[in-house]
N, C-alpha and C positions, 0 to 999 in steps of 0.2 A: 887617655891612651898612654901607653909605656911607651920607653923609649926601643925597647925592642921592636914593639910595632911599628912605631915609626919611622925606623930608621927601614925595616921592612918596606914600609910602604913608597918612602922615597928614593929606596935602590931599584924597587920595579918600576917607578915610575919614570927614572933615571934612564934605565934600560928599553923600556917602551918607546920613548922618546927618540933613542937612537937609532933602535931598528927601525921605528917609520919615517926617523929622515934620509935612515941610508935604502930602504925598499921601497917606501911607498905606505906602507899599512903596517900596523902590528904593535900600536901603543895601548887601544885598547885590549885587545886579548892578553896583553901583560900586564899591563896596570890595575883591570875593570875584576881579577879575583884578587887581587891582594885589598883591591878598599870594598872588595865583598865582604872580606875575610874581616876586616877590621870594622866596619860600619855599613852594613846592606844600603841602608837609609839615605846613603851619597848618591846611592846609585841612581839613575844615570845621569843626573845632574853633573858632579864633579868632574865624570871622564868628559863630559862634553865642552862644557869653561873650558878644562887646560888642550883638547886639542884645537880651540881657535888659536890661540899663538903658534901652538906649534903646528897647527897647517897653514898659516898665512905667514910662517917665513919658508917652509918649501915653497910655496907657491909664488913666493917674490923671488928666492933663488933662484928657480927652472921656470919662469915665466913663457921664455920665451917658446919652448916646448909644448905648452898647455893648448890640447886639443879643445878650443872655444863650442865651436858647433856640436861634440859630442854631448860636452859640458852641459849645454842648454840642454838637450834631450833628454839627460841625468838628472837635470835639477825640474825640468817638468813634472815627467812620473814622481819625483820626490816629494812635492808639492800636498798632489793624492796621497801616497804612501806616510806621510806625517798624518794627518789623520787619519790613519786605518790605523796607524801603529796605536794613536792614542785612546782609540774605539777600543782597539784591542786590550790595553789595557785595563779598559772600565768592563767590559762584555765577559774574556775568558781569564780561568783561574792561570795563577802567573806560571803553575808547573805544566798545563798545558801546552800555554803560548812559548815557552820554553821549551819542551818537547818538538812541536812542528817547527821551529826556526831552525834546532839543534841540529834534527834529521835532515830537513832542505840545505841544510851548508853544507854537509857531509856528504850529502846526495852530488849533490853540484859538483863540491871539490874531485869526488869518485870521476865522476860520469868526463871532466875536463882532462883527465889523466891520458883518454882513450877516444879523446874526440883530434880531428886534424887543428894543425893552425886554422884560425879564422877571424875576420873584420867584423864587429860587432855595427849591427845596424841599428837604424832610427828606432824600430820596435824593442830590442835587445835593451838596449839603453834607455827604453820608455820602462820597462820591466824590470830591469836592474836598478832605475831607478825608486820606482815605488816600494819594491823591495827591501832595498836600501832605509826607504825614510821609515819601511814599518819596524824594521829590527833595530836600527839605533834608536827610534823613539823608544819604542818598547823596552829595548834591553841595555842598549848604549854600546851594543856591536853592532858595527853597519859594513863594515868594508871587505869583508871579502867576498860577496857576490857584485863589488864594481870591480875589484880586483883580479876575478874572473874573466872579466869581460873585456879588461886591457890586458891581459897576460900575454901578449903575441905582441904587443905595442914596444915603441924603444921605452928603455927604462925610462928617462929624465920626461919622456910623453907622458909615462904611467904615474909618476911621482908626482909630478904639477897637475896633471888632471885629477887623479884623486885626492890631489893636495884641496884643490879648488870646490870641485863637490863636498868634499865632508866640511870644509870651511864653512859654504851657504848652507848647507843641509845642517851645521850645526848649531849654527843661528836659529831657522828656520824652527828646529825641534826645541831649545830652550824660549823660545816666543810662545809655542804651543804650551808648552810645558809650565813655564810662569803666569800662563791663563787660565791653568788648571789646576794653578794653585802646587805644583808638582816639584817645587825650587823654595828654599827658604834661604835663609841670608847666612845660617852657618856653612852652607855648603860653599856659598860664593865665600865668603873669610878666607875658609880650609882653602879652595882652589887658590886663591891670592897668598896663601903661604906657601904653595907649591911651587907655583910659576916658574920662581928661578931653578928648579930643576930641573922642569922641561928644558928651560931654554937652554941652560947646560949639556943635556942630552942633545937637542937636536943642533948645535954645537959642535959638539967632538962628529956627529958623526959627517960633517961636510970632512974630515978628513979621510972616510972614506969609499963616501957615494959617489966619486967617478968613476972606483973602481968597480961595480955591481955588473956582471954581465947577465944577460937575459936568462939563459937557466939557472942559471941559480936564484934568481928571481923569483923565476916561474915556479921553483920546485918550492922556493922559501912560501907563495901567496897558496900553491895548494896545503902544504902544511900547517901553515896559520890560519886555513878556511877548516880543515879537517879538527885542529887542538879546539879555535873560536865555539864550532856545532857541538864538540864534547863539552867544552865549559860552560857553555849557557844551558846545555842539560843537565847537568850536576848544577847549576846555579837554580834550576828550578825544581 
């Protein structure tokens, strides 16, 4: 790898890092095309390693925030949605499964622009959930259809709880994914030279994720759900 690549790769991952610890979500849709761009073969292994650290220090930051009982509901459906993601994998060609994720995120993001506030329920968050575990298995983007789903929530609520699902959920899919033989040991290296950039990133940005008010939030998650549905179709 050149040093131009690299240093590429470590300013977007730099920057991924601090947008999801100042909003909530958006390290993978920054980070997951540049180690495309540089090494397909990471994928989705490596984005999923570097965001356990850096979701398991949002989520110790704004602990106290973190909606538990939705939680559960999220990480249930997610459970199911990890194997369907990994089904999918082996079943449809990858520009397909690409294809219908890209459209469904873009759809979603569309359709929330023009829907009223509203409290996402036990069903919502069973769906969002599995959702969720099919697309980051499969592609290593999972967050903006949870993101969706707390976009009406206070921010520090939306940050710790999706801080906390994609943590379990990211465990949950590198377990599946190392049983299916889908993980080799250069990717864990590569992620362990990274690290300290994440945590660099999600660093700076506690200087300034109290100030995040809700719409701009709201406007940043449909944004990063609309770019995420374009990236993963040109990725496929």
């Amino acid at each position: 790898m050149s040093l131009s690549l690299l240093l590429l790769l470590a300013f977007a991952i730099l920057v991924g890092a601090f947008v999801q610890g100042a909003t909530g979500l958006g390290f993978a849709l920054i980070a997951a095309p540049a180690v495309g761009l540089i090494d397909p073969r990471m994928l989705p292994a490596l984005i999923l390693i570097l965001m356990i650290p850096l979701n398991s220090f949002v989520a110790w930051r704004e602990w106290r925030a973190i909606d538990f009982r939705g939680a559960s509901w999220v990480m249930a459906g997610r459970v199911v949605g990890t194997a369907g993601g990994l089904w999918l994998l082996f079943a449809i060609p990858s520009g397909r499964l690409s294809l219908l994720v890209g459209v469904a995120t873009i759809a979603a993001a569309v359709a929330s622009l023009t829907l009223p506030a509203f409290e996402p329920c036990r069903r919502t968050l069973l769906a969002v959930g599995a959702i969720t575990g099919i697309t980051e298995t499969a592609t290593g983007i999972g967050g903006p259809p949870l993101a969706l789903a707390y976009q009406h929530r206070s921010i520090p609520e939306l940050r710790s709880t999706l801080a906390v699902c994609f943590l379990l959920g990211e465990v949950i899919s590198l377990v599946v994914l190392a049983l299916s033989d889908k993980i080799n040991w250069e990717q864990v290296r590569f992620a362990a030279f990274l690290v300290p950039i994440v945590a660099a990133g999600v660093l700076l940005s506690t200087v300034v994720h109290r100030g995040m008010d809700g719409p701009l939030v709201r406007k940043l998650i449909i944004l990063f759900a609309i770019v995420s549905g374009i990236a993963v179709i040109l990725h496929g």
